[in-house]
Biopython code that builds the backbone (N, CA, C, O; Angstrom):
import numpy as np
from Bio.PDB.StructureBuilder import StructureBuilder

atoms = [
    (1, "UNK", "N", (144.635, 139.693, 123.084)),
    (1, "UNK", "CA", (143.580, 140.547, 123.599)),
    (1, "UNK", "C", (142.919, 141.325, 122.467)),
    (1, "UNK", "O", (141.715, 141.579, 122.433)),
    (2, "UNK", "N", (143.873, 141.706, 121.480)),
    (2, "UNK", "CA", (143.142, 142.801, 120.645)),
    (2, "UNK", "C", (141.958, 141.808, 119.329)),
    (2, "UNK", "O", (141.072, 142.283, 118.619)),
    (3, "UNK", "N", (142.372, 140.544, 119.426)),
    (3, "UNK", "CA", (141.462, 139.170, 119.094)),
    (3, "UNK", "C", (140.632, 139.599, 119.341)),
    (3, "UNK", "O", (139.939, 140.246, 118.556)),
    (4, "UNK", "N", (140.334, 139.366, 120.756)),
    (4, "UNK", "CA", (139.423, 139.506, 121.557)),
    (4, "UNK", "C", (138.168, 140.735, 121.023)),
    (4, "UNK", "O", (137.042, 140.607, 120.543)),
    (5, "UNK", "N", (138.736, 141.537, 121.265)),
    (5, "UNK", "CA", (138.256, 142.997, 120.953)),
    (5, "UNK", "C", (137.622, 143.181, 119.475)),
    (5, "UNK", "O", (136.782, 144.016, 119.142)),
    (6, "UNK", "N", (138.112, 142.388, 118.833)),
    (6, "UNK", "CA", (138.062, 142.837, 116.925)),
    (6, "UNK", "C", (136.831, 141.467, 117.314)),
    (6, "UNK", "O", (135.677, 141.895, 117.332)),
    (7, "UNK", "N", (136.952, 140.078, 117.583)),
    (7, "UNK", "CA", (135.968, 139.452, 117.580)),
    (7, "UNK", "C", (134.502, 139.918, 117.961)),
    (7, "UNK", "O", (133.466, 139.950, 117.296)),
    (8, "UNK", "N", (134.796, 140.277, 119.303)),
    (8, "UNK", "CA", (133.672, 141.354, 119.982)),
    (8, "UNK", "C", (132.947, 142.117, 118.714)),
    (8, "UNK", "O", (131.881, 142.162, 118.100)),
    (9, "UNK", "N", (134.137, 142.627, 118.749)),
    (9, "UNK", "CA", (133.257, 143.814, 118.052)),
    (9, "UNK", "C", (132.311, 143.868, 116.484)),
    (9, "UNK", "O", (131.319, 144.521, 116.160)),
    (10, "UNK", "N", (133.032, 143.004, 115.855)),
    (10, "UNK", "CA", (132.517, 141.754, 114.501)),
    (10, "UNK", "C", (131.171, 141.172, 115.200)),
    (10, "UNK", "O", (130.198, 141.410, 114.483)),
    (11, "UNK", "N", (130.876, 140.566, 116.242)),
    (11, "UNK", "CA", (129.821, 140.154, 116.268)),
    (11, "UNK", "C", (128.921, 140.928, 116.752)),
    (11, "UNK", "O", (127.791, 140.441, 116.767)),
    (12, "UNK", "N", (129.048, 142.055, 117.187)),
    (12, "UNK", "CA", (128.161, 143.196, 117.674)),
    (12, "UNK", "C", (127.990, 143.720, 116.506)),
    (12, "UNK", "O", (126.771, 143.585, 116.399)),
    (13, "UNK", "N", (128.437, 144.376, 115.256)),
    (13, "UNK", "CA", (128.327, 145.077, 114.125)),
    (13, "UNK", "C", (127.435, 144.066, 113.445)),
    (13, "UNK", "O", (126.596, 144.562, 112.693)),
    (14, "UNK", "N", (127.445, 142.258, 113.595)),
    (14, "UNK", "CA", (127.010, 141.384, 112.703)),
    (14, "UNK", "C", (125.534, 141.626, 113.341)),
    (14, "UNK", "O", (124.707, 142.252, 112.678)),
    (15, "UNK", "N", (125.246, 141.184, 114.482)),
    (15, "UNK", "CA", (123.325, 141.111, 115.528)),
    (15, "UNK", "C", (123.703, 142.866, 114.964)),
    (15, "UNK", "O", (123.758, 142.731, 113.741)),
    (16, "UNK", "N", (123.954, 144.253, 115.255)),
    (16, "UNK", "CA", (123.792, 145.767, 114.676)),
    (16, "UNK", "C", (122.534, 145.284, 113.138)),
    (16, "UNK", "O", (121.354, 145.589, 112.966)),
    (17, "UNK", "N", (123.595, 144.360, 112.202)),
    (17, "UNK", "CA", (123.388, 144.795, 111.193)),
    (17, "UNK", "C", (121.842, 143.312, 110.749)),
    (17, "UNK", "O", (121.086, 143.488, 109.793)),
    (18, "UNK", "N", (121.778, 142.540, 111.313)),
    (18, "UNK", "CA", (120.574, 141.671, 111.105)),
    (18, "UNK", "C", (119.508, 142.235, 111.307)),
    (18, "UNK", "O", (118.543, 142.355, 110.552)),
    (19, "UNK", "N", (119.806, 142.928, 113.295)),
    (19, "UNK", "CA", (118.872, 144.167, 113.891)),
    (19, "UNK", "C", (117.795, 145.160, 112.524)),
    (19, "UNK", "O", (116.625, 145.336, 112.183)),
    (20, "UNK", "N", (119.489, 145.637, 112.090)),
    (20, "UNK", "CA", (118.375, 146.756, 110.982)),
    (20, "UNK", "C", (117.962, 146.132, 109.903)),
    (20, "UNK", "O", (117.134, 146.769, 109.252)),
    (21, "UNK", "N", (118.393, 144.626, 109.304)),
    (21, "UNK", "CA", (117.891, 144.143, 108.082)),
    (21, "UNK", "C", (116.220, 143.810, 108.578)),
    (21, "UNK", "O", (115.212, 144.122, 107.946)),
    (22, "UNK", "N", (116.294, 143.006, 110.042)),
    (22, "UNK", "CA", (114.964, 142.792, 110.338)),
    (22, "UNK", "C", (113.524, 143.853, 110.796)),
    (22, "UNK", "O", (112.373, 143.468, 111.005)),
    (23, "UNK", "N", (113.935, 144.934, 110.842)),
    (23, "UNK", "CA", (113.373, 146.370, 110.916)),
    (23, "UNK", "C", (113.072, 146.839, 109.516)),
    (23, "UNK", "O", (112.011, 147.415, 109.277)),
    (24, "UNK", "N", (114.014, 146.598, 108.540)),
    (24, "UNK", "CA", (113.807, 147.032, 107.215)),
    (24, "UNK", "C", (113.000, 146.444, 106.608)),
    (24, "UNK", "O", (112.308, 147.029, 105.774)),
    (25, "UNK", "N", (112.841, 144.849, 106.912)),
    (25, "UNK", "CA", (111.787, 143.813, 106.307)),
    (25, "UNK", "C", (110.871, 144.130, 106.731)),
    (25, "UNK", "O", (109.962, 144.290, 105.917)),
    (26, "UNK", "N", (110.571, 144.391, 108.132)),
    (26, "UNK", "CA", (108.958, 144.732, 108.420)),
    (26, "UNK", "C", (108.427, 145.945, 107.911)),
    (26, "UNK", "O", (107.228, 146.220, 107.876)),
    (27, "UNK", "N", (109.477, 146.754, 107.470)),
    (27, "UNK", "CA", (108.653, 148.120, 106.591)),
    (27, "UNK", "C", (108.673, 147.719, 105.859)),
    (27, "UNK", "O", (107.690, 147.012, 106.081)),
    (28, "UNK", "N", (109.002, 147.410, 104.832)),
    (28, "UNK", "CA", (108.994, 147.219, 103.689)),
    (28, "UNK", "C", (107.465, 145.820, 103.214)),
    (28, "UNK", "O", (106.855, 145.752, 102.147)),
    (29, "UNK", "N", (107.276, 144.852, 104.570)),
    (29, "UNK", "CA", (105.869, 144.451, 104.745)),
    (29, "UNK", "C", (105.113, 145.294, 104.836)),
    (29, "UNK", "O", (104.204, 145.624, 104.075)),
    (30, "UNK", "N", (105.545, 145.831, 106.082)),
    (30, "UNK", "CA", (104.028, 146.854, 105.939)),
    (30, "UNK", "C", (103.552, 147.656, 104.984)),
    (30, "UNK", "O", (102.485, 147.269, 104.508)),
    (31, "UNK", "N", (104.192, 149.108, 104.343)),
    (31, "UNK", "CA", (104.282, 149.344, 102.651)),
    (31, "UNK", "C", (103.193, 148.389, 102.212)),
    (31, "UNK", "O", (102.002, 148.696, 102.259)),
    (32, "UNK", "N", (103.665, 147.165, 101.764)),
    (32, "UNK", "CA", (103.416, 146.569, 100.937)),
    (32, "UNK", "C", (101.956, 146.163, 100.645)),
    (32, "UNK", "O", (101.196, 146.199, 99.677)),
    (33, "UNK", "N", (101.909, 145.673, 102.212)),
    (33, "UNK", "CA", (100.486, 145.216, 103.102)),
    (33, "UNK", "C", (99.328, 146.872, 102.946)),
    (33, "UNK", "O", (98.105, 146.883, 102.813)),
    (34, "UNK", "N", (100.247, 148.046, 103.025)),
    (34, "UNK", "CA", (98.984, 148.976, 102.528)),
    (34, "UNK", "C", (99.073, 149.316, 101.680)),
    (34, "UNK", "O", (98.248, 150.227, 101.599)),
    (35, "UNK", "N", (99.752, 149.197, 100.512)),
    (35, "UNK", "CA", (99.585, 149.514, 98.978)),
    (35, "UNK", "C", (99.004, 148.278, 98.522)),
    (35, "UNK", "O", (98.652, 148.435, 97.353)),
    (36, "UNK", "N", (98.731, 147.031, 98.966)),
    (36, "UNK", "CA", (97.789, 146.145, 98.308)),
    (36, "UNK", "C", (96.412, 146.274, 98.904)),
    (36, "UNK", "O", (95.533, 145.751, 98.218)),
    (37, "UNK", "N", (95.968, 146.923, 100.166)),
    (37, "UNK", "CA", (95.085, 147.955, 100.444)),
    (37, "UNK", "C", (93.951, 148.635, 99.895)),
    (37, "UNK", "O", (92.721, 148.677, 99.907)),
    (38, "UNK", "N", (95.068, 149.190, 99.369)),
    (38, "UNK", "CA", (94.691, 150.670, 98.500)),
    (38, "UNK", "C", (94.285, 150.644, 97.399)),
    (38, "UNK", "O", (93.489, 151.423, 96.874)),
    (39, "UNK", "N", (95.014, 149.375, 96.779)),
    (39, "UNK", "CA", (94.906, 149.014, 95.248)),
    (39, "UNK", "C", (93.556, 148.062, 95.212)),
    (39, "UNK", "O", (92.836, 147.909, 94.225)),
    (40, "UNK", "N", (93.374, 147.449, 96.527)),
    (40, "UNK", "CA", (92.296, 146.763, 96.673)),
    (40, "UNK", "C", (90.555, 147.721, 96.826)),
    (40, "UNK", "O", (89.380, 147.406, 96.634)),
    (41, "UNK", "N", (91.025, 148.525, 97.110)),
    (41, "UNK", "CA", (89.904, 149.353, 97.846)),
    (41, "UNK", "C", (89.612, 150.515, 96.607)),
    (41, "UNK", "O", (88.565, 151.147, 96.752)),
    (42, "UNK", "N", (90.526, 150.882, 95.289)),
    (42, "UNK", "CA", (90.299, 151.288, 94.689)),
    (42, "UNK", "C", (89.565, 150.654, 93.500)),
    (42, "UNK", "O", (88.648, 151.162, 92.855)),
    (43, "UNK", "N", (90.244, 149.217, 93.292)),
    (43, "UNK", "CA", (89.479, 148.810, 92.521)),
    (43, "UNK", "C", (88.007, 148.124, 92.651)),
    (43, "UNK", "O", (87.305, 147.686, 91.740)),
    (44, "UNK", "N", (87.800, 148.151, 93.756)),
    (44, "UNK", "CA", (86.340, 147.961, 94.571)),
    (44, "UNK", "C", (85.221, 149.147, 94.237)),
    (44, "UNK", "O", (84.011, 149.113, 94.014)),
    (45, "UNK", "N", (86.204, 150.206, 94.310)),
    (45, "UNK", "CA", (85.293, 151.568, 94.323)),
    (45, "UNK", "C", (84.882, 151.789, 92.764)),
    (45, "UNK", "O", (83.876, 152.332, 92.307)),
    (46, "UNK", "N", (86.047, 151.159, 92.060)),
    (46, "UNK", "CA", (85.564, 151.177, 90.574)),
    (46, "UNK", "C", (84.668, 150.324, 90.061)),
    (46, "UNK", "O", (83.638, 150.701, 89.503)),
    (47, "UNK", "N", (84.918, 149.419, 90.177)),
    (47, "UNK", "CA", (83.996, 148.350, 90.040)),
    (47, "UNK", "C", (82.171, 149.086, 90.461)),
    (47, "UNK", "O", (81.141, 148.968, 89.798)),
    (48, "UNK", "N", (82.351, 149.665, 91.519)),
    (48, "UNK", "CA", (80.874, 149.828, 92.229)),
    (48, "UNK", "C", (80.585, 151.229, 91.359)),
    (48, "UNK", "O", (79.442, 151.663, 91.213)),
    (49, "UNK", "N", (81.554, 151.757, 90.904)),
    (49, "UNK", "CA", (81.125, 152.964, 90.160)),
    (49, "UNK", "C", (80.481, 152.492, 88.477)),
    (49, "UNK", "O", (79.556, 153.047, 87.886)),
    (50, "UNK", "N", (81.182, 151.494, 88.069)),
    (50, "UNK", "CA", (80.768, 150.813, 86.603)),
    (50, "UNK", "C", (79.417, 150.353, 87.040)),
    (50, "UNK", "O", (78.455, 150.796, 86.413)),
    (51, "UNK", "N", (79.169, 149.360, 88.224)),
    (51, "UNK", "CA", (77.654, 148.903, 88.019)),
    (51, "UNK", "C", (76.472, 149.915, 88.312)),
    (51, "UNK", "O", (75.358, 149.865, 87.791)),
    (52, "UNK", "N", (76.868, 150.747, 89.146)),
    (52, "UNK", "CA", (75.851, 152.183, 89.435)),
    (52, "UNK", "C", (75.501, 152.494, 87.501)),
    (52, "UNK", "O", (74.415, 152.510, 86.922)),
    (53, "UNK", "N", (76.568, 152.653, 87.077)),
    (53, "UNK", "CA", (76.543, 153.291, 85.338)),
    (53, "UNK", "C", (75.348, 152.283, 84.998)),
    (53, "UNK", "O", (74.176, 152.482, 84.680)),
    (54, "UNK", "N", (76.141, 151.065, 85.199)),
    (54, "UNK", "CA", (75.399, 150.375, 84.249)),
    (54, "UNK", "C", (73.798, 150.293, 84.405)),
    (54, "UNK", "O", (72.922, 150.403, 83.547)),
    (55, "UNK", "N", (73.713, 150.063, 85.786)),
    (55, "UNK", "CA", (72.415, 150.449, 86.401)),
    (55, "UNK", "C", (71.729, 151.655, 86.063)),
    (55, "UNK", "O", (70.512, 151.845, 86.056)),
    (56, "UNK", "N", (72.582, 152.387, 85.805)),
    (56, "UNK", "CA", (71.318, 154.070, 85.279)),
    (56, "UNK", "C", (71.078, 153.607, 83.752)),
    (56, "UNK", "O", (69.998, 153.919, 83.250)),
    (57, "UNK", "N", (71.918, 152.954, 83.054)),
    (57, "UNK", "CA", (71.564, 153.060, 81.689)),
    (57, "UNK", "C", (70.496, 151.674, 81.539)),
    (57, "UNK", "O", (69.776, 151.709, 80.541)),
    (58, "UNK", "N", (70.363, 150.620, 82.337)),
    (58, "UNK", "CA", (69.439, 149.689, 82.218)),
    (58, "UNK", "C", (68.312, 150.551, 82.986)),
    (58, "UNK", "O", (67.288, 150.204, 82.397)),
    (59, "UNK", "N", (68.046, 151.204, 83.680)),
    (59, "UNK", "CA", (67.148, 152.269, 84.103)),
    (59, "UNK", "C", (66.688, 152.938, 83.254)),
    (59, "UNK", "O", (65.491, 153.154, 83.065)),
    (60, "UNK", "N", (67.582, 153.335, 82.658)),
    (60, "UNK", "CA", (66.865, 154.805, 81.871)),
    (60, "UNK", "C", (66.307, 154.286, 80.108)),
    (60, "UNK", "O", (65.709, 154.930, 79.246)),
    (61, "UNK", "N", (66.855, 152.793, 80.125)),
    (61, "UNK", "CA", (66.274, 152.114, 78.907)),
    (61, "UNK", "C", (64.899, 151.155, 79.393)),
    (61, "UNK", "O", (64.545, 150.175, 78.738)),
    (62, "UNK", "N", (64.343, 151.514, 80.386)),
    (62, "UNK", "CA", (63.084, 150.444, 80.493)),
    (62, "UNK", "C", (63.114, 149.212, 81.317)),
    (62, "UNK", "O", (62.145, 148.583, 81.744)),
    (63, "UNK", "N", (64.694, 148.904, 81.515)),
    (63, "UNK", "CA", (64.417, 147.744, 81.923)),
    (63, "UNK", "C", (63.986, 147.730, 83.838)),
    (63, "UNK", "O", (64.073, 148.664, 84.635)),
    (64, "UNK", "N", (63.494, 146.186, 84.089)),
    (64, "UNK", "CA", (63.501, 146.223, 85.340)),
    (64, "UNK", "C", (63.844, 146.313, 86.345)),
    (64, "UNK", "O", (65.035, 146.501, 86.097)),
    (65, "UNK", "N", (63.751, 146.347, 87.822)),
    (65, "UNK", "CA", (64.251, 146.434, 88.888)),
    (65, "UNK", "C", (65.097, 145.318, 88.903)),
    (65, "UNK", "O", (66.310, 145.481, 89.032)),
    (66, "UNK", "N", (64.428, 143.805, 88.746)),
    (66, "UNK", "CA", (65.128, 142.688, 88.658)),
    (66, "UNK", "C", (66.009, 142.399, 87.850)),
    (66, "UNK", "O", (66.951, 141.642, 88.083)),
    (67, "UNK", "N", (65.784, 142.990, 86.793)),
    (67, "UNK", "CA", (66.606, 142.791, 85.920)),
    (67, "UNK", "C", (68.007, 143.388, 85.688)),
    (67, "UNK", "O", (69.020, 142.864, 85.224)),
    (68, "UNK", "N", (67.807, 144.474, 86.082)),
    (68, "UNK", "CA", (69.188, 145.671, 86.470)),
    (68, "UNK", "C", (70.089, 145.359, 87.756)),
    (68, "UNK", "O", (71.263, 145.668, 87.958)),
    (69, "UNK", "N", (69.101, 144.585, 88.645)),
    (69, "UNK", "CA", (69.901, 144.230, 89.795)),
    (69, "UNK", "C", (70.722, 143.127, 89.625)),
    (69, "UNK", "O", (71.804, 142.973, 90.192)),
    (70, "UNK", "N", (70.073, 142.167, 88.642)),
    (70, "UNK", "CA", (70.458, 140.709, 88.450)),
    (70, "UNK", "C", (71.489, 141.259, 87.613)),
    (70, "UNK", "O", (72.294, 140.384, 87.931)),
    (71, "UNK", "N", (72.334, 142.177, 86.580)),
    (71, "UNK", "CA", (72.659, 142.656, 85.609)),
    (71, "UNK", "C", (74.291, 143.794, 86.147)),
    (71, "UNK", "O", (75.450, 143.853, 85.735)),
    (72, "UNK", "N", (73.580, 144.444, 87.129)),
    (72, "UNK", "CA", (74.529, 145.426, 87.785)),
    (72, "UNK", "C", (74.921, 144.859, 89.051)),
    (72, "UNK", "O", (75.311, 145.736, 89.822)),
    (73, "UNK", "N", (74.957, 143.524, 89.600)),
    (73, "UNK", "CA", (75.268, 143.091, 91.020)),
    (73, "UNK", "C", (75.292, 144.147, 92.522)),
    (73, "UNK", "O", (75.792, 143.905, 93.620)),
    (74, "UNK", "N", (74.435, 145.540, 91.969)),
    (74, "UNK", "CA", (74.167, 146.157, 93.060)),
    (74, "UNK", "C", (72.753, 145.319, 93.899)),
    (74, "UNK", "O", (72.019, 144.368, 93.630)),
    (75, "UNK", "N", (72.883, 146.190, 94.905)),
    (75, "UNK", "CA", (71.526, 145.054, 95.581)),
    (75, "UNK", "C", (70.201, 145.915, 95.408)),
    (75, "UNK", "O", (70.353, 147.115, 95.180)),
    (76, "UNK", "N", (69.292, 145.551, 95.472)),
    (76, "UNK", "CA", (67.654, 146.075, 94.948)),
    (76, "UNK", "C", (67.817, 147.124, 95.721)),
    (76, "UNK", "O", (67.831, 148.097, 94.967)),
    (77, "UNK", "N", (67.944, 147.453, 96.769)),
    (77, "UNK", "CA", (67.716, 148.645, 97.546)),
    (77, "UNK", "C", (68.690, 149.970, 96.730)),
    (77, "UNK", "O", (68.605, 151.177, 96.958)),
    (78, "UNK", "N", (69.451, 149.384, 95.903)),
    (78, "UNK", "CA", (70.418, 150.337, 95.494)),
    (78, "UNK", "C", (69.848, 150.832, 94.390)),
    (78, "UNK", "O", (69.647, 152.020, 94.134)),
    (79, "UNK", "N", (69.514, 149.608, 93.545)),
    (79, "UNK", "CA", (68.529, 150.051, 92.203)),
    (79, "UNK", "C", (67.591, 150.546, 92.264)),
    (79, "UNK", "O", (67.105, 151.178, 91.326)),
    (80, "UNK", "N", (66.722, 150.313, 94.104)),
    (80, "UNK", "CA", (65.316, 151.583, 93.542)),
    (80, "UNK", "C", (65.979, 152.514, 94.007)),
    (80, "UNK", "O", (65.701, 153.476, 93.292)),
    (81, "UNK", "N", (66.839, 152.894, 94.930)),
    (81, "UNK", "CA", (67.382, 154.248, 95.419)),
    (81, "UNK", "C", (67.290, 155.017, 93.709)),
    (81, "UNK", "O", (66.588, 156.014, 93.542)),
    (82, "UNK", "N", (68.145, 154.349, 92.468)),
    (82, "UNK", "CA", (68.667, 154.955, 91.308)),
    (82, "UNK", "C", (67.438, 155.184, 90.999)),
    (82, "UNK", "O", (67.126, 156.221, 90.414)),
    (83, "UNK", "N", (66.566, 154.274, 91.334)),
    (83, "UNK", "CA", (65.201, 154.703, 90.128)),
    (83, "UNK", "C", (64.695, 155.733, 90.076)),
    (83, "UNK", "O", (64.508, 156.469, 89.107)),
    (84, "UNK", "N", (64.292, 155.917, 91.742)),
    (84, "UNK", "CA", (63.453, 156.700, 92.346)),
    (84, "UNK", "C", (64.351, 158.142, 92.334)),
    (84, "UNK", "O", (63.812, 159.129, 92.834)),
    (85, "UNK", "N", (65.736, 158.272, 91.759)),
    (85, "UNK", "CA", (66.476, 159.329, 91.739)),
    (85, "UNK", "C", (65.958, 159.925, 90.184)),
    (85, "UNK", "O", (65.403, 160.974, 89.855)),
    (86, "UNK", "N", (66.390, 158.812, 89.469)),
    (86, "UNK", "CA", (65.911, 158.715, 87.778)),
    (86, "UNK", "C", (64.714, 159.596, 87.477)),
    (86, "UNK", "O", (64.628, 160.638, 86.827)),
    (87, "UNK", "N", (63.873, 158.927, 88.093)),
    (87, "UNK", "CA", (62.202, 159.610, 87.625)),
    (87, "UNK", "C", (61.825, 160.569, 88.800)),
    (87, "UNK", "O", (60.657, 160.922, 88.965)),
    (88, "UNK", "N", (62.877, 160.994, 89.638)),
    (88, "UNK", "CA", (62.377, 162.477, 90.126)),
    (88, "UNK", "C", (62.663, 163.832, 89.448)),
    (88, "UNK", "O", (62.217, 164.872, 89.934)),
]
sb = StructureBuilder()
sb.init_structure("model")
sb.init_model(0)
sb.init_chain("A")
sb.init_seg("    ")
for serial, (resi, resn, name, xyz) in enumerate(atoms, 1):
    if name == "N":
        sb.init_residue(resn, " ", resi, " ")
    sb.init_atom(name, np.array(xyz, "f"), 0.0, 1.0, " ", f" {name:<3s}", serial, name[0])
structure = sb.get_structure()
């Protein structure tokens, strides 16, 4: 009987302990899933902050609308927004 009991109880502690390994894996996804996120969304924001730069300084040297857009991969509406900021 006490077999019995110690078996029992071994396989309840074993599904206990898969239980929390498989709870631990999905945090440890998720984490993961929003720190690649974050890291994604920051380096997006940088990126868009370098071509704005680059865009004021092809601005403020003469060059064109087309040319700054084709140059800074912002879109035309963004480059005259800068222009029209530039020469106010």
């Amino acid at each position: 009987m006490t077999d019995v009991i110690e078996e029992y109880a071994a396989r309840k502690a074993e599904a206990a302990a898969k239980a929390v390994e498989a709870k631990m894996t999905d945090v440890i996804e998720e984490y993961a899933a929003k720190k690649a996120e974050a890291v994604a969304k920051e380096a997006t924001e940088k990126a868009q902050a370098r071509n704005i730069e680059l865009a004021k300084e092809l601005l403020s040297e003469g060059e064109s609308i087309e040319r700054t857009v084709r140059l800074s991969k912002l879109s035309e509406a963004e480059v005259r927004e800068l222009a029209s900021k530039l020469s106010a």
